[in-house]
Backbone bond lengths (Angstrom), bond angles and torsions (degrees), N, CA, C in turn:
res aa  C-N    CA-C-N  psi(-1)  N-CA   C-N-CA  omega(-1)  CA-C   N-CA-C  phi
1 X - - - 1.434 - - 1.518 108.78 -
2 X 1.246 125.63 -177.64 1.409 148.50 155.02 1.591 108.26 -10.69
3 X 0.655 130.29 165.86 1.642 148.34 158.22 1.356 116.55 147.94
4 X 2.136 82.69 154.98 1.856 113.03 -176.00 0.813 125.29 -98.32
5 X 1.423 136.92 107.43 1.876 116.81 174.60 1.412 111.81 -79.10
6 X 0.702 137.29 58.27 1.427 127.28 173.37 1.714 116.96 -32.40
7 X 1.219 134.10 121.58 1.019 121.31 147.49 1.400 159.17 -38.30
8 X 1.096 121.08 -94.50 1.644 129.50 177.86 1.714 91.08 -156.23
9 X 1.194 109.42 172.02 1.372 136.59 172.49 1.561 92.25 -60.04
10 X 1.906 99.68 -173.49 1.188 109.46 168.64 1.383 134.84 -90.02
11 X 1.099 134.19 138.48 1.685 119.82 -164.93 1.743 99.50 -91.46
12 X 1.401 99.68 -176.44 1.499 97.01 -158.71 1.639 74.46 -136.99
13 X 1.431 108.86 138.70 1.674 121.26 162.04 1.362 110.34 -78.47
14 X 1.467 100.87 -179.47 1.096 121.46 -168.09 1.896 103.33 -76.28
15 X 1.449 111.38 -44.82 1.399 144.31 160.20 1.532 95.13 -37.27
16 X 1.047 156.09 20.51 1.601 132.12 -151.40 1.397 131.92 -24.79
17 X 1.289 105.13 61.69 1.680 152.13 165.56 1.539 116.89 -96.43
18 X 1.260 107.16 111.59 1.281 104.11 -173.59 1.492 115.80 -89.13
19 X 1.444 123.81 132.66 1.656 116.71 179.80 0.917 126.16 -61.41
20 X 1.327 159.34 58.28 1.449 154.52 150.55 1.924 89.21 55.82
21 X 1.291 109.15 132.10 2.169 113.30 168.56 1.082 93.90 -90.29
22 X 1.403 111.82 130.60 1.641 133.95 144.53 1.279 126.26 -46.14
23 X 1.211 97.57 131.25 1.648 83.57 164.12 1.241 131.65 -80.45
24 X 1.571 120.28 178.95 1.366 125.87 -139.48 1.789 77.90 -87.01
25 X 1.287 112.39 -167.77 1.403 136.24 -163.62 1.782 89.19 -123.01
26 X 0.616 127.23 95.58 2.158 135.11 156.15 1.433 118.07 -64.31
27 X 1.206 114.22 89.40 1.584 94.71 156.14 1.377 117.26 -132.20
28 X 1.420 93.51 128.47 1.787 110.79 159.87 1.262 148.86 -37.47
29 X 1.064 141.58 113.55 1.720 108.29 -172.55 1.737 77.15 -102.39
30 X 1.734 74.71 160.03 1.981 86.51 173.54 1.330 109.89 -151.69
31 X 1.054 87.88 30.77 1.687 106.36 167.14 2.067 112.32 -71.27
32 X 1.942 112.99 -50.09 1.640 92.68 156.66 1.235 145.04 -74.76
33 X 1.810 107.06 -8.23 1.352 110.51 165.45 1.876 127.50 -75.68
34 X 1.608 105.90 -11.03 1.450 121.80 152.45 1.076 127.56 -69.46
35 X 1.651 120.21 -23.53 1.195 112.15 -154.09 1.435 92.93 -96.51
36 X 1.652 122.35 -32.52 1.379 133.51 -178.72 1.572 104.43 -65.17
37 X 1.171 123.59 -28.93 1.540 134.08 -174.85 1.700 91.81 -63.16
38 X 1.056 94.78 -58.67 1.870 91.28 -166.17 1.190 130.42 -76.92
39 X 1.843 101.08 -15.53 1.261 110.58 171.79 1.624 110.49 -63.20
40 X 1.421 100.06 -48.35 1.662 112.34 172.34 1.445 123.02 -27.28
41 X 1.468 91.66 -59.70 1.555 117.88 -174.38 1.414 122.34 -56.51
42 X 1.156 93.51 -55.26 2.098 113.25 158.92 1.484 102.61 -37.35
43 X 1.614 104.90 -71.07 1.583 98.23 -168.20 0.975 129.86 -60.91
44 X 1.461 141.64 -39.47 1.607 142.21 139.51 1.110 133.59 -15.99
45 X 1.626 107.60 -40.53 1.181 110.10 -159.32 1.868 90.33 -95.28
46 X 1.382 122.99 -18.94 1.411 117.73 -144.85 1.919 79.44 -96.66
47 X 1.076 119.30 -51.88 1.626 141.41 165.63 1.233 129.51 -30.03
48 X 1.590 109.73 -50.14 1.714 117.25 -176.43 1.569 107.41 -78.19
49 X 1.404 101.43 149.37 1.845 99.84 -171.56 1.975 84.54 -113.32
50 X 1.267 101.41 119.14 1.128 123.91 -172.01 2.032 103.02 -77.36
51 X 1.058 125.35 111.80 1.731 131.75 174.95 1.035 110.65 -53.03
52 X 1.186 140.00 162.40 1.181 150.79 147.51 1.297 130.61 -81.81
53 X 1.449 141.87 121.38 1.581 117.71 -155.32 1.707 106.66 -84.46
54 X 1.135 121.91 145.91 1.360 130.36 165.20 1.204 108.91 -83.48
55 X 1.375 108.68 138.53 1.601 120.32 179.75 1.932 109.73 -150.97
56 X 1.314 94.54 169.48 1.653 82.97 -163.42 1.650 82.48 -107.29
57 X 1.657 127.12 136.58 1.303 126.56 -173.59 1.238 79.26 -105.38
58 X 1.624 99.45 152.45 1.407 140.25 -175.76 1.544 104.80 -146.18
59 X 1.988 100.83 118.37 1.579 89.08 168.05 1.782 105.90 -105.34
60 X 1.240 103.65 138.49 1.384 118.75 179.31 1.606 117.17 -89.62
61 X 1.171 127.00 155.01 1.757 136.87 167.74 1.219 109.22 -31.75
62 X 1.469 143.77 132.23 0.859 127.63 122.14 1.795 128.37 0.92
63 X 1.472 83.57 -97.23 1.878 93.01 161.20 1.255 139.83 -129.10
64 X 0.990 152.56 -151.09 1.821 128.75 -165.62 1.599 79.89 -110.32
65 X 1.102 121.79 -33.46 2.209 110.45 -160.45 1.338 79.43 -81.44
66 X 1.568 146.38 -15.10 1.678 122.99 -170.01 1.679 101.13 -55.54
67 X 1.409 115.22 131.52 1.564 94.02 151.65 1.511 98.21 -128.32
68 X 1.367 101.41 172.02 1.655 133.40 -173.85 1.634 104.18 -99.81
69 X 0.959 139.89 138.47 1.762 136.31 143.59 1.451 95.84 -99.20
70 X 1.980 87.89 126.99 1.587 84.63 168.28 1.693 94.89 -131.79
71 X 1.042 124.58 159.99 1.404 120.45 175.34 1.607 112.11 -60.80
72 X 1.216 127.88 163.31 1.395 151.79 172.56 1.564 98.88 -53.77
73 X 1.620 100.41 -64.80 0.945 111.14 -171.87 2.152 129.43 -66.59
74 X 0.950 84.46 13.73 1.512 84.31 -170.81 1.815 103.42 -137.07
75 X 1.563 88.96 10.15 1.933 88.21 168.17 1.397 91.18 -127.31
76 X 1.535 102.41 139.89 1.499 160.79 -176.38 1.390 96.72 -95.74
77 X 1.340 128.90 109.46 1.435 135.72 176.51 1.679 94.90 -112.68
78 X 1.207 126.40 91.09 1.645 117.64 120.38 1.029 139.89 -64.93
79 X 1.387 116.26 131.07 1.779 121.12 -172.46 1.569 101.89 -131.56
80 X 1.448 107.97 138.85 1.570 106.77 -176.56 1.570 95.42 -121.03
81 X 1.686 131.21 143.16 0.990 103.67 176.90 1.894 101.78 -117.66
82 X 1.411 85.75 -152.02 1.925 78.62 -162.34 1.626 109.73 -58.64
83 X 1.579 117.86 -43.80 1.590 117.17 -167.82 1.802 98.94 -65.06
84 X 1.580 111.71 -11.38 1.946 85.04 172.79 1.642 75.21 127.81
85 X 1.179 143.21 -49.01 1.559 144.42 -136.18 1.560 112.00 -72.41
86 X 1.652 120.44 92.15 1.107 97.08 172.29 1.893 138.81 -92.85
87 X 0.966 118.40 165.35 1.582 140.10 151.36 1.232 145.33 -74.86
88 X 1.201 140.29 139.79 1.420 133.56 163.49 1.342 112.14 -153.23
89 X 1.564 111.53 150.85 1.457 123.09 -170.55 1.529 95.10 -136.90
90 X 1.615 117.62 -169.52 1.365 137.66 145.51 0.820 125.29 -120.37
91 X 1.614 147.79 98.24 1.238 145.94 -170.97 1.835 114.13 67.53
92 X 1.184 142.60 -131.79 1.029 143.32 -179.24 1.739 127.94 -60.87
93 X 1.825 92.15 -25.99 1.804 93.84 -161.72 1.292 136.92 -74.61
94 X 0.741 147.95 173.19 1.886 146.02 -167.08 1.449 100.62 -48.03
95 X 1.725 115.78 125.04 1.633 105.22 177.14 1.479 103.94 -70.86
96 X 1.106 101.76 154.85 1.508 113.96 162.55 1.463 120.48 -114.55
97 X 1.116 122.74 148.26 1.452 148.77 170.40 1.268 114.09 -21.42
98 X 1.497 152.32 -175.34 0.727 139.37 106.51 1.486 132.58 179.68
99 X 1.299 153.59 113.11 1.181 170.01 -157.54 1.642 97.29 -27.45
100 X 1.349 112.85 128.82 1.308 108.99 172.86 1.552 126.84 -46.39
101 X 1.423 103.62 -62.36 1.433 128.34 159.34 1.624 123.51 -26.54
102 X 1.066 114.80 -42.31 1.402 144.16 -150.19 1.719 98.98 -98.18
103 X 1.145 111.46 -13.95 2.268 118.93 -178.61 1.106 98.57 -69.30
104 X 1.470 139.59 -33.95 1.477 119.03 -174.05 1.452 125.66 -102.69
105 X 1.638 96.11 6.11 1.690 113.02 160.39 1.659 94.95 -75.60
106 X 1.021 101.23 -65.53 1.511 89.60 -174.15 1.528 139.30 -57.13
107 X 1.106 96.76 -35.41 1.449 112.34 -179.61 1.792 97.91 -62.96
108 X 1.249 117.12 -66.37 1.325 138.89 168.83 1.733 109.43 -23.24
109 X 1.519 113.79 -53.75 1.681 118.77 169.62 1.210 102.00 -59.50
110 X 1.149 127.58 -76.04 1.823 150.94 -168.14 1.918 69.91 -32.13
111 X 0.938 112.66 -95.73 1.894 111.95 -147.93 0.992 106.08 -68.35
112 X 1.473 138.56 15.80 1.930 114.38 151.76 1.345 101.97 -94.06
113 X 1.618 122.90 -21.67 1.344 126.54 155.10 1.346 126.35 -30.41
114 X 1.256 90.12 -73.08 1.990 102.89 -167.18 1.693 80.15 -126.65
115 X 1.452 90.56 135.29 1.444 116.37 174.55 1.519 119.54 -92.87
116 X 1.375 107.94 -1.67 1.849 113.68 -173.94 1.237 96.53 -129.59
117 X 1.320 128.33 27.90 1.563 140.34 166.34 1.436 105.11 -43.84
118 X 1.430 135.61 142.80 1.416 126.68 127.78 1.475 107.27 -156.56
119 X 1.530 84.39 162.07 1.561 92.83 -174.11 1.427 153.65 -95.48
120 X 1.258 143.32 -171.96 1.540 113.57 -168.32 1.455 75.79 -148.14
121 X 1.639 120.45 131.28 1.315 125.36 159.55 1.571 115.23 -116.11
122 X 0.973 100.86 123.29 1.860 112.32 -165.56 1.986 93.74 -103.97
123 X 1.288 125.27 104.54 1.109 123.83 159.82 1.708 122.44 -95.11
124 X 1.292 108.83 144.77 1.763 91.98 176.13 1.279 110.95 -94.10
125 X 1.367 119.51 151.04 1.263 129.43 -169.54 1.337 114.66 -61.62
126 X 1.327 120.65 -20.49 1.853 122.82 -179.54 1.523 102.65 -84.97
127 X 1.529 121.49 -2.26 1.233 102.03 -152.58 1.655 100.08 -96.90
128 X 1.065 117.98 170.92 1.803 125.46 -160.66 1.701 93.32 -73.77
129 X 1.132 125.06 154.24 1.049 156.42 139.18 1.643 123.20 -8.02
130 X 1.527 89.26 -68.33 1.722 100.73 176.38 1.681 113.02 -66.99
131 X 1.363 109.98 -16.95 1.381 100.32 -163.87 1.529 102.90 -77.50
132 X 1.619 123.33 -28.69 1.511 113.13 172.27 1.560 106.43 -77.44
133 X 1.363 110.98 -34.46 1.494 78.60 173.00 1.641 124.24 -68.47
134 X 0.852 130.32 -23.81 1.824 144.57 163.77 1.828 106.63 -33.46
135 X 1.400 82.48 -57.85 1.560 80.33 -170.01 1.682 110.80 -105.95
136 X 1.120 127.34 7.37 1.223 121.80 143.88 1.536 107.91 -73.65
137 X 1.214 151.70 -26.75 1.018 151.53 -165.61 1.791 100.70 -91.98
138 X 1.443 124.15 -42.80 1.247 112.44 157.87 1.424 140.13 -61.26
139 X 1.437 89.13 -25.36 2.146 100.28 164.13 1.307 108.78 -48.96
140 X 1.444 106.39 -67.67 1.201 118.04 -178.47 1.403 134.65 -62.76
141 X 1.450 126.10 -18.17 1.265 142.02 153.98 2.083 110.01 -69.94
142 X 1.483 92.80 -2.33 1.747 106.80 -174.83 2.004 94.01 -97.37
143 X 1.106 119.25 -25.13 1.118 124.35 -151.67 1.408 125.97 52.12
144 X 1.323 104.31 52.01 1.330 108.58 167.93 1.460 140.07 -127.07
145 X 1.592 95.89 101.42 1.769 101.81 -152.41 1.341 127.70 -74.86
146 X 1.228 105.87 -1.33 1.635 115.23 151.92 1.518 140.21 -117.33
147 X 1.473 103.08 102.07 1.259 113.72 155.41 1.415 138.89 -129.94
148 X 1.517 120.45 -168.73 1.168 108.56 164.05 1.364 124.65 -145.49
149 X 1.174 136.94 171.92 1.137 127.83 -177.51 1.583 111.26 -117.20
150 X 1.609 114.58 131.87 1.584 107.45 -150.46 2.019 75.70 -145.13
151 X 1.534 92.75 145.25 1.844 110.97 171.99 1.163 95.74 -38.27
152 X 1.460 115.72 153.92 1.673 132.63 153.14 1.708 98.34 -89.41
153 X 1.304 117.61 95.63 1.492 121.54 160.75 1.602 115.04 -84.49
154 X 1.410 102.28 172.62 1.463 119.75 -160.75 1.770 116.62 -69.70
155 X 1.750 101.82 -28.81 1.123 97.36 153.66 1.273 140.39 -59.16
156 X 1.502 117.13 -42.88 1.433 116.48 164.27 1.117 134.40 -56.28
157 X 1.676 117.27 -29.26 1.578 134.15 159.00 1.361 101.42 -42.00
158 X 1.727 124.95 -62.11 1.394 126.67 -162.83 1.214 107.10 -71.44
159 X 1.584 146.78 -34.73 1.357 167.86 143.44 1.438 114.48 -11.25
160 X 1.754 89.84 -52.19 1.502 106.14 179.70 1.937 111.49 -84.88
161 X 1.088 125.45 -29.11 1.177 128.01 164.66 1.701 125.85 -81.27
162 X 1.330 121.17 -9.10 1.255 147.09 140.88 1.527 111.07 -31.08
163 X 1.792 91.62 -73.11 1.883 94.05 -171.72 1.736 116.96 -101.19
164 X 1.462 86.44 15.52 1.736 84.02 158.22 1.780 112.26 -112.94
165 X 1.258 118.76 0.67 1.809 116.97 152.19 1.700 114.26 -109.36
């Protein structure tokens, strides 16, 4: 614990001037304020229920030269473009229009249809943030556990201005 050494009284010079008394010498032990530290530490650590992190899994290629053949017919092209406006086709044909809200009606028909459905979401690079999450979140409210996400190229821009004249 705690303790004082106190010295001696005050000495007297030769001057008969007395020296100002020192103070005592203090020392601490802090050896139980460690021991309470760790007890602490123990208990928190033995106590807290540690989360698990959520993450969105993504399986990736093998390798970039792998390719897949998939039919025309069994890819689902969504395209979002920069103002927010999305599209959808099947394979090659005229995009069509369509209500944000409204992707997991469709998506949802498309796959009790064809059972080897999947999809291709083409976002443009200017476009906001929320809008892929929007419509990744409507895929998935589509139940449809395969897709992918592929560049919005210039053809699809022209594709998309195609079936709006």
């Amino acid at each position: 614990m705690g303790a004082l050494d106190a010295g001696g009284g005050a000495k007297k010079k030769k001057g008969g001037r007395r020296r100002p008394q020192r103070r005592g010498k203090i020392r601490i032990d802090m050896t139980p304020m460690v021991d309470v530290a760790f007890l602490l530490l123990i208990f928190f650590m033995v106590t807290t229920v540690f989360r698990r992190p959520q993450a969105l899994e993504i399986t990736l290629p093998p390798e970039e030269s792998a390719q897949i053949e998939v039919p025309e017919a069994n890819v689902l092209q969504i395209r979002v473009t920069e103002a927010g406006k999305v599209y959808w086709s099947i394979g090659l044909e005229v995009p069509e229009p369509i209500d944000l809200g409204g992707v997991h009606e469709v998506v949802r028909t498309h796959r009790d249809a064809n059972a080897a459905l999947c999809g291709l979401i083409k976002i443009d690079r200017k476009a906001q943030y929320h809008w892929m999450v929007d419509i990744l979140d409507e895929v998935t409210l589509g139940n449809l556990s395969r897709y992918s996400l592929a560049p919005f190229t210039e053809d699809d821009r022209i594709a998309i201005e195609e079936a709006a004249s």
